[in-house]
N, C-alpha and C positions, 0 to 999 in steps of 0.2 A: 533900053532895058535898064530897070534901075538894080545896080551893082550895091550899093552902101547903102542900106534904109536906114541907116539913124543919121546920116549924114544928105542924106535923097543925092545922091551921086549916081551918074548915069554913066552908061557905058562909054557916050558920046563927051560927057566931060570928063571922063579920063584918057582918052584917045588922044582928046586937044591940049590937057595938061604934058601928056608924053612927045606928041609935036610939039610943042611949045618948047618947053624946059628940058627935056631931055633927061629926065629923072634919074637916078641909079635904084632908089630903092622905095619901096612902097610909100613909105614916113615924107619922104619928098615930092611923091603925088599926093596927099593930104594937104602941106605947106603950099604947093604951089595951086591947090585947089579953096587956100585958106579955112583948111578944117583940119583937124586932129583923132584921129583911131577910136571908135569908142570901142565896141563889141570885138572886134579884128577880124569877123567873119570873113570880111571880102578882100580879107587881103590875097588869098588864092588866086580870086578871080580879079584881081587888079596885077598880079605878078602875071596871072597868064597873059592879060593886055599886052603889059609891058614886053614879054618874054615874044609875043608875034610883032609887035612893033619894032622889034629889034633883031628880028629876024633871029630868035633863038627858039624855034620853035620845039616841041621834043619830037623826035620821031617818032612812027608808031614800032613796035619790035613787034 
């Protein structure tokens, strides 16, 4: 699924940047993906990546 359309970033290329590098914060999955934020839309859905790759998932209430 592609996650960043002005960047064509895929769900599967941020998964591998997060195993990879170990990111902290979204700006460091673009760097380690060698691209930069344009719109910021995806950044939600690249923090939810992160946030189940790091076993921070939210509960449901």
């Amino acid at each position: 699924m592609i996650v960043c359309s002005c960047n064509v970033l895929t769900d599967r290329d941020v998964r591998s940047a997060i195993e990879a590098e170990r990111p902290r914060s979204t700006s460091q999955i673009y760097g380690c993906l060698g691209c930069s934020p344009k719109c910021g839309r995806c950044a939600v859905t690249i923090r939810r990546l992160m946030d189940e790759a790091f076993g921070r998932g939210r509960s449901a209430s």
